[in-house]
C-alpha positions in Angstrom: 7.6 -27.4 23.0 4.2 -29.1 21.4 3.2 -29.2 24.5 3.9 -25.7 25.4 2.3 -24.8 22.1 -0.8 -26.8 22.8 -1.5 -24.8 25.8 -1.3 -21.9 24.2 -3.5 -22.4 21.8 -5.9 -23.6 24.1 -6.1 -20.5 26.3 -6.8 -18.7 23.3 -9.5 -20.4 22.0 -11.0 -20.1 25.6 -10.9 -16.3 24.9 -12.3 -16.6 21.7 -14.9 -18.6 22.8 -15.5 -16.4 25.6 -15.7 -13.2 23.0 -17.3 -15.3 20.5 -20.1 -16.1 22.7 -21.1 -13.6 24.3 -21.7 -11.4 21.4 -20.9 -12.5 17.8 -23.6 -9.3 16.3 -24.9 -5.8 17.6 -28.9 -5.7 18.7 -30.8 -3.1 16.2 -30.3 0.3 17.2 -33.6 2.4 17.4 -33.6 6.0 15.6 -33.5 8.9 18.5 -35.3 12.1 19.1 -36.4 14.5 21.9 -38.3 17.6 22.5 -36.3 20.4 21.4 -34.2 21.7 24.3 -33.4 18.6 25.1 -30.1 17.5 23.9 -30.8 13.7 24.7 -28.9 12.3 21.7 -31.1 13.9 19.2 -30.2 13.3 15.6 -28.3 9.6 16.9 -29.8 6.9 14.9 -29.3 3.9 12.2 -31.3 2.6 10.1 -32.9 0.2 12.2 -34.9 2.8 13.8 -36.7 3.6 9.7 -37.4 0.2 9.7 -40.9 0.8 10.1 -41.6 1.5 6.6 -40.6 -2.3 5.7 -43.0 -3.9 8.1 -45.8 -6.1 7.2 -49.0 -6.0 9.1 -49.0 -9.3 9.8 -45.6 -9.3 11.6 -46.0 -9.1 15.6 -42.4 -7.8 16.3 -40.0 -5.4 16.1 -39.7 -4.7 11.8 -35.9 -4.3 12.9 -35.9 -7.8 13.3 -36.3 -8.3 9.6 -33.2 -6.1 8.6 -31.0 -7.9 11.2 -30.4 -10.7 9.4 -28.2 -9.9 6.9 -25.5 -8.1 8.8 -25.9 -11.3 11.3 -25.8 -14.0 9.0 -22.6 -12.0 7.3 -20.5 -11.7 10.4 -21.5 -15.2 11.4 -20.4 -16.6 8.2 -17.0 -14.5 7.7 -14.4 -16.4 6.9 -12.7 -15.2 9.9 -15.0 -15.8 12.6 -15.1 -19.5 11.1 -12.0 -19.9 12.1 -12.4 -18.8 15.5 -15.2 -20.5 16.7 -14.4 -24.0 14.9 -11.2 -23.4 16.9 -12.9 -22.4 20.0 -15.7 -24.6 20.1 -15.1 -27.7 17.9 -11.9 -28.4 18.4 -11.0 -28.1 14.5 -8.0 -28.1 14.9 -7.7 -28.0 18.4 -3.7 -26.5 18.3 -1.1 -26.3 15.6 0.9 -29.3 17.2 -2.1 -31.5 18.1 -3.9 -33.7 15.6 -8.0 -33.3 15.1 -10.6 -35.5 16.9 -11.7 -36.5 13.4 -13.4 -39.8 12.2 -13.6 -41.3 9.1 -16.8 -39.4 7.7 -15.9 -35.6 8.7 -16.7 -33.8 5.4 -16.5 -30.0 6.9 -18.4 -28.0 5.1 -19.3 -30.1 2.6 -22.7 -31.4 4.0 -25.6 -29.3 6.0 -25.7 -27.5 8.2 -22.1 -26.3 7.5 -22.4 -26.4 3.6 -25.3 -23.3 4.9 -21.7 -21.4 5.6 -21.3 -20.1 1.7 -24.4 -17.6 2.0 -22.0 -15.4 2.6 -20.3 -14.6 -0.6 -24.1 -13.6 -1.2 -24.8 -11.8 2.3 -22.2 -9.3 1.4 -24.9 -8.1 -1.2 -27.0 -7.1 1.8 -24.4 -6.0 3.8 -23.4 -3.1 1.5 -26.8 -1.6 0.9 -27.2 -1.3 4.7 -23.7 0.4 5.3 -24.6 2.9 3.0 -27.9 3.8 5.3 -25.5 3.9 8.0 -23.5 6.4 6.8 -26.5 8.5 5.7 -27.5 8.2 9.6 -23.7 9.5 10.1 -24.3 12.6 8.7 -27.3 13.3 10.2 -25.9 12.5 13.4 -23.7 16.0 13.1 -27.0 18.2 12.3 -27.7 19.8 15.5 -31.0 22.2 14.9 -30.3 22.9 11.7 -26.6 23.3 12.2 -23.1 21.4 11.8 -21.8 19.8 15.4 -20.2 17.4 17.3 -21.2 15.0 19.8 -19.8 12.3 21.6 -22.3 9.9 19.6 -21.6 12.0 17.0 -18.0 10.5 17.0 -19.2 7.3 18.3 -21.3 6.6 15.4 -18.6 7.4 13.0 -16.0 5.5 14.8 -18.2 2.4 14.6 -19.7 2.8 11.2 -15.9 3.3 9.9 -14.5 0.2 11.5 -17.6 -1.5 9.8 -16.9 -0.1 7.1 -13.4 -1.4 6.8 -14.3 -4.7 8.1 -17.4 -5.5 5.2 -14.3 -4.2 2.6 -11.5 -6.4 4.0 -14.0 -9.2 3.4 -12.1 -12.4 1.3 -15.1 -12.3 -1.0 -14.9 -8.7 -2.0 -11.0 -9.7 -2.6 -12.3 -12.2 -4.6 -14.7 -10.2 -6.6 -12.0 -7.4 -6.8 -9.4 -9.6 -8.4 -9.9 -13.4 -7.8 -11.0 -14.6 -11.1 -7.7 -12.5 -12.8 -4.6 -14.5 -13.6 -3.2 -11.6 -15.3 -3.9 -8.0 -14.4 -2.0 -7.1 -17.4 -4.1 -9.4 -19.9 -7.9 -8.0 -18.8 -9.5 -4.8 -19.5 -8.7 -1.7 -17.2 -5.6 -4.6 -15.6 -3.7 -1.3 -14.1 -6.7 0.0 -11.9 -8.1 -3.3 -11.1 -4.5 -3.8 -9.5 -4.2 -1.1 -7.7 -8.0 -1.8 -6.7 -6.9 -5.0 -5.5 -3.4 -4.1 -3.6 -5.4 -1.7 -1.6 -8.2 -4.3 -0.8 -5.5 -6.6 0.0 -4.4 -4.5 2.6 -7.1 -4.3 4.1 -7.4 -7.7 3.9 -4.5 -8.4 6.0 -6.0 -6.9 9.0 -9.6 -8.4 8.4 -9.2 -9.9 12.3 -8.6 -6.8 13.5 -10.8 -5.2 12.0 -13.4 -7.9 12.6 -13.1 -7.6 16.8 -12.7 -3.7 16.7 -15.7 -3.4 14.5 -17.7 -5.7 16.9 -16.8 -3.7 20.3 -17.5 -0.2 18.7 -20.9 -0.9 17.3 -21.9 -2.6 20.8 -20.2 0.9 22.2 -21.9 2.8 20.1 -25.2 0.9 20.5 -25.0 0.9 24.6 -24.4 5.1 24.2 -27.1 5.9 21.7 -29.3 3.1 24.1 -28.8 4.9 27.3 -29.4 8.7 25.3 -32.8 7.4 24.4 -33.7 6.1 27.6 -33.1 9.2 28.8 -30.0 7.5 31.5 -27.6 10.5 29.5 -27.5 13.2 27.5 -25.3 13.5 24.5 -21.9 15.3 25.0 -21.7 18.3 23.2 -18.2 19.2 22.0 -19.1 22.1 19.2 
């Protein structure tokens, strides 16, 4: 049966390794537009495409490059994805019935460059900020000349941007800030809605893994779609 178990667990952290590695964070997404008449995604965007306004003259790359870090550095630090790539790639642990290739001075993340790993209590400050954009870009993306539509990006975009949405709100950090420092809901000011708050974020919580992967292969979906518009490859489906 360890054995058995063993196996198991190894197989899976060869998928998640596999998953893991070959794409832990979307590329920036680039705003859209065409000539009028053309229906090449028009309106599809996020807010990496604006990021021209926040780039300094003396930076020789793309300005989206600047904004990308703080949705990369929070999904490379979740908690979750932690777990899955220490599993995956280090080993730690290797399976739930197999003891860790540890020595005597493994201190985790106690020492750099894993101690770098608590940024992201902090990231999620940046995180937030840049989902709002998003969903600004989501409204935008039903505005077809001045009128309300749908398109297949349309839905694409507000797949992605709600699975995102879901995952950066299932984070253990916004759990934490929600009701982590409470002992007693009933004992603090506003206890009932805090709570409720907090039952709700739990929730969520729960399904932060699934949320996490589902999150990941909709924005690189949604990404590859609203890519291939601009490039001309496709045009957008129109469905109203």
């Amino acid at each position: 049966m360890p054995g058995q178990l063993a196996d198991d667990e190894r197989r899976t952290r060869g998928a998640t390794a596999e998953a893991v590695g070959g794409r832990t964070a979307p590329p920036p997404r680039r705003g859209l537009g065409a000539p009028p008449g053309q229906d090449r995604g028009r309106g599809l965007g996020e807010p990496f495409g604006k990021t021209e306004l926040l780039k300094p003259k003396w930076w020789p790359l793309s300005p989206a490059l600047l904004v990308l870090g703080a949705p990369l550095g929070f999904r490379g630090t979740c908690y979750y994805y932690r777990k899955a790539y220490y599993r995956a790639f280090f080993a730690d642990p290797s399976a739930c019935a197999v003891g860790e290739p540890r020595g005597s001075g493994y201190v985790g993340e106690a020492s750099f460059p894993f101690v770098l790993q608590n940024i992201h209590r902090y990231l999620i400050y940046l995180a937030i900020p840049i989902l709002l954009f998003l969903w600004v870009d989501i409204v935008r993306g039903f505005i077809f000349d001045r009128h309300f539509g749908i398109g297949l990006g349309s839905l694409m975009l507000l797949a992605s941007n709600t699975l995102l949405t879901f995952y950066t709100f299932s984070c253990h950090s916004i759990r934490h800030l929600v009701g982590g420092r409470v002992d007693c809901f009933s004992c603090v000011v506003a206890g009932g809605p805090r709570h409720k708050v907090w039952q709700g974020q739990s929730w969520l919580n729960e399904h932060h893994m699934a949320w996490a992967w589902w999150s990941l292969f909709f924005v690189c979906a949604a990404d590859a779609y609203v890519r291939a518009c601009s490039m001309g490859l496709i045009r957008d489906v129109r469905l109203m």
